[in-house]
Structures are given as structure tokens and as C-alpha cells.
C-alpha positions in Angstrom: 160.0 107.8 76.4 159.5 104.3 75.1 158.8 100.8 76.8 161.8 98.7 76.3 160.5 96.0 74.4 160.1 98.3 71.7 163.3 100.0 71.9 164.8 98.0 68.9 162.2 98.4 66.7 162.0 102.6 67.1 164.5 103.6 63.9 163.9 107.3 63.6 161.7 110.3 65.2 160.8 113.4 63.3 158.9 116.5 64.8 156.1 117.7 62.4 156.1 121.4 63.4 154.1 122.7 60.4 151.0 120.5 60.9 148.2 122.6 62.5 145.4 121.2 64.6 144.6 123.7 66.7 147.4 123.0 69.4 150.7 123.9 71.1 151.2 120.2 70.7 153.6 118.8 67.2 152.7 116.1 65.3 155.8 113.6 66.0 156.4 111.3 63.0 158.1 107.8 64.0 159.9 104.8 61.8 158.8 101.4 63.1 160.2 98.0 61.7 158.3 95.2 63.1 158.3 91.7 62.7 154.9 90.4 62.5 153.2 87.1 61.8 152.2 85.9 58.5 148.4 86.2 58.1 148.1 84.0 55.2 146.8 84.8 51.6 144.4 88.1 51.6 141.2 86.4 49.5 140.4 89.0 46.8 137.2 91.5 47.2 134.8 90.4 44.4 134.6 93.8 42.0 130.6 95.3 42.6 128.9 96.4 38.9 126.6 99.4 40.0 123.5 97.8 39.0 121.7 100.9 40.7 122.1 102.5 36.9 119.8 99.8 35.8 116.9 102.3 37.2 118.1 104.5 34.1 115.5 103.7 31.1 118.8 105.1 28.7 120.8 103.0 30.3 118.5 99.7 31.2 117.9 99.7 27.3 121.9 100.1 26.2 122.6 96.9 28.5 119.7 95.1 26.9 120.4 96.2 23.6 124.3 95.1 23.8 123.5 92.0 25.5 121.1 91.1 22.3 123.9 91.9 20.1 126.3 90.0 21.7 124.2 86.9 22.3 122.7 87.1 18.4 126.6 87.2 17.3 127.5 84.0 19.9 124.6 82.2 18.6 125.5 82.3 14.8 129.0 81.3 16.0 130.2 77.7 14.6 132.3 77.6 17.3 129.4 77.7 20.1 127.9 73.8 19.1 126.0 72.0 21.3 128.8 69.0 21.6 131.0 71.5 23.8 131.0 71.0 27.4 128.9 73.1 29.8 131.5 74.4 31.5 132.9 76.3 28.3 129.5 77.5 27.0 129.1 79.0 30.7 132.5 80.4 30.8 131.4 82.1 26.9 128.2 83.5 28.3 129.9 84.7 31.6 132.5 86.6 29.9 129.6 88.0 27.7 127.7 89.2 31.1 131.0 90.7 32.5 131.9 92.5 29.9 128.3 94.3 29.1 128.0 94.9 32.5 131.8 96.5 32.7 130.7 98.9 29.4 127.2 100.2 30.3 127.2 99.9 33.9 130.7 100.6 35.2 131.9 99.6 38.6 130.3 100.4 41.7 132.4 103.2 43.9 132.5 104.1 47.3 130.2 106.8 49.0 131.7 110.2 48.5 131.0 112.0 52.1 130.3 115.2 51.6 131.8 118.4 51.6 130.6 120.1 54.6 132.8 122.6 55.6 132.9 126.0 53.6 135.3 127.7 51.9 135.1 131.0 54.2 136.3 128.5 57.3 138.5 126.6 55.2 140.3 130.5 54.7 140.0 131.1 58.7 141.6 127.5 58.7 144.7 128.7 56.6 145.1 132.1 58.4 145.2 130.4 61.8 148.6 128.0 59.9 150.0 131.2 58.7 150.1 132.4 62.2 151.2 129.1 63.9 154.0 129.0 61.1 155.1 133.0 62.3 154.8 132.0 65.6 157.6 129.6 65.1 159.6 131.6 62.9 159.7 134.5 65.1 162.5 134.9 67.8 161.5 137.5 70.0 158.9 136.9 72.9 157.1 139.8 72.8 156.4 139.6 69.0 155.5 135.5 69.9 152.7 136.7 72.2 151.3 139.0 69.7 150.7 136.1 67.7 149.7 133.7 70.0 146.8 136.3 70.9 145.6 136.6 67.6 146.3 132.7 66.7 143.8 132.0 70.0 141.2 134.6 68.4 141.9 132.9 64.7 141.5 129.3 66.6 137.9 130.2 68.3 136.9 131.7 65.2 137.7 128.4 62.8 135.7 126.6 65.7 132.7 128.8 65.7 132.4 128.8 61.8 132.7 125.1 61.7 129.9 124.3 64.2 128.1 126.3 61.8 128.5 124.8 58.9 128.0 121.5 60.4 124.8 122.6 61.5 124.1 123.9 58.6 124.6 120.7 56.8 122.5 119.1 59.3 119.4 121.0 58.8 120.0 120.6 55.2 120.4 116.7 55.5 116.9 116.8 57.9 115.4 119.1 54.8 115.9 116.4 52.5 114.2 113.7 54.6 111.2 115.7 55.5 111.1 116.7 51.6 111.7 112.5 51.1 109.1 111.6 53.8 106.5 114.2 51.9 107.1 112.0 48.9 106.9 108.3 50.3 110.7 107.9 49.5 112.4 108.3 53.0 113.9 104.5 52.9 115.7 105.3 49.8 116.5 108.9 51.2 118.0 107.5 54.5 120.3 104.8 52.5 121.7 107.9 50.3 122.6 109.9 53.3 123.7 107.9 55.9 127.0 108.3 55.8 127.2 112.2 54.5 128.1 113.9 57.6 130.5 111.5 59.6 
């Protein structure tokens, strides 16, 4: 079952039977210890401010506004005198930026993909594990190919309704561009919505 070079490193093996995908196959869940090569220090991904709310007029003017504030409070600081060295006037002014953009802006987050599977299939999805789950309960045969029967009729159904909501969300997502295209805004329609579907 497994090549002997990694004999050693294959601890424990689990069946999965209550995972449903459709199948007569398990998912089989597997320990591994490994010994692998140091890669060296991971360098730290530089946080992203979602200057995108900057478009916001409310918004634009709170930055502005706190920024104002903040610089109007460092200038009639004794502390900020012009005999200090760059480096700590910069670091001042930095931590000024960072912070105003931290409070009015907020950080940026990844696209959301959306949601494009209903909740009618999503039912169809949970009848069809109800049934796997009774056809592994159940002892006798006969009863077992009653329910594979109508777990085969529950498994064409949940693939039916989901190539129709995925082509549903399709013609909605070519709605929108045509709608964007109409209004001279189909670069930024095509940057929101590249990623819904997949």
C-alpha cells in the first residue's frame, strides 16, 4: 500500500466514512512525521491599508481631518525641535501615517468568493449524507440497495441543481459587465469579479 521509503514515516491511518462527495469511495485520513529541510526565516508579508476607501468623500475627509489634528498637535510639541535627527522626526511622522491610516481606513482583506450555490441544493446536498450515512448503518442488503437507489437519484439531483446555479451565477456575473460596459466602467467591473466564481 505504501512505497518503502516512506514506511517509517506513516504513524496512523483513519477511514473517514461520514465525509460525502458523491462516492462509494472513503476519505482516508493519514499521520505523517517527516523530516524536512530548514527553509530559513519566512520574511514577513507587509500589512495592506485599503486605500480603495479613500474613494469615500466621508471617509477621504475623516483621514484628512485626523491627519490635520494629529500633525497641528506634533507641531506645537516642544519635543518635535528642529535639533533632532531626521531619522526620529521620520519615525514620529511615520507612526502618525500608520496609525490614521489603521483608524479610518482599516486593513485591506482578501476577496470573499461568492456564495454561489443555493440553499435548496445545499438541502439536496444534506439529504444525499443522510442517505450515505443509512446506507452504512444499515445491515441488511436488500434495505442497502433501497438506499443506494435513491442515494444515486439524490446524487444526480445535487448535480443537476448545481450546474444550475452555477449558470445562474454566470449569467448574473455577464449581467453586471454588460450593465458595467453600458456605463464605461467595465475595467473596474472585471477587477471586482474576477475571482467570484472559481
Amino acid at each position: 500500500m505504501i512505497n518503502s521509503t516512506w514506511r517509517r514515516s506513516l504513524l496512523d491511518v483513519k477511514v473517514k466514512r461520514g465525509a460525502d462527495v458523491g462516492s462509494d469511495h472513503h476519505l482516508v485520513h493519514a499521520n505523517i512525521e517527516m523530516k524536512l529541510r530548514s527553509t530559513g526565516r519566512k520574511t514577513l508579508v507587509p500589512t495592506r491599508y485599503d486605500i480603495e476607501k479613500v474613494q469615500d468623500h466621508k471617509v477621504k475627509n475623516a483621514f484628512i481631518l485626523q491627519l490635520k489634528n494629529k500633525f497641528q498637535a506634533l507641531t506645537g510639541n516642544p519635543d518635535m525641535i528642529p535639533s533632532e535627527s531626521t531619522e526620529v522626526n521620520w519615525d514620529k511622522i511615520r507612526t502618525i501615517f500608520e496609525t490614521t491610516s489603521q483608524d479610518c481606513l482599516g486593513f485591506k482583506q482578501g476577496k470573499k468568493m461568492k456564495k454561489w450555490i443555493t440553499q435548496d441544493t445545499w438541502k439536496v446536498i444534506e439529504e444525499r449524507r443522510h442517505m450515505n450515512k443509512k446506507i452504512l448503518d444499515t445491515k441488511s442488503e436488500r434495505l442497502q440497495e433501497r438506499h443506494k437507489t435513491s442515494c444515486r437519484v439524490l446524487d444526480k439531483n445535487v448535480k443537476r441543481k448545481a450546474r444550475e446555479d452555477k449558470r445562474a451565477c454566470i449569467e448574473d456575473l455577464a449581467k453586471q459587465a454588460e450593465e458595467a460596459a453600458e456605463k464605461g466602467e467595465q475595467g473596474e467591473h472585471l477587477q471586482d469579479n474576477k475571482s467570484n466564481l472559481w
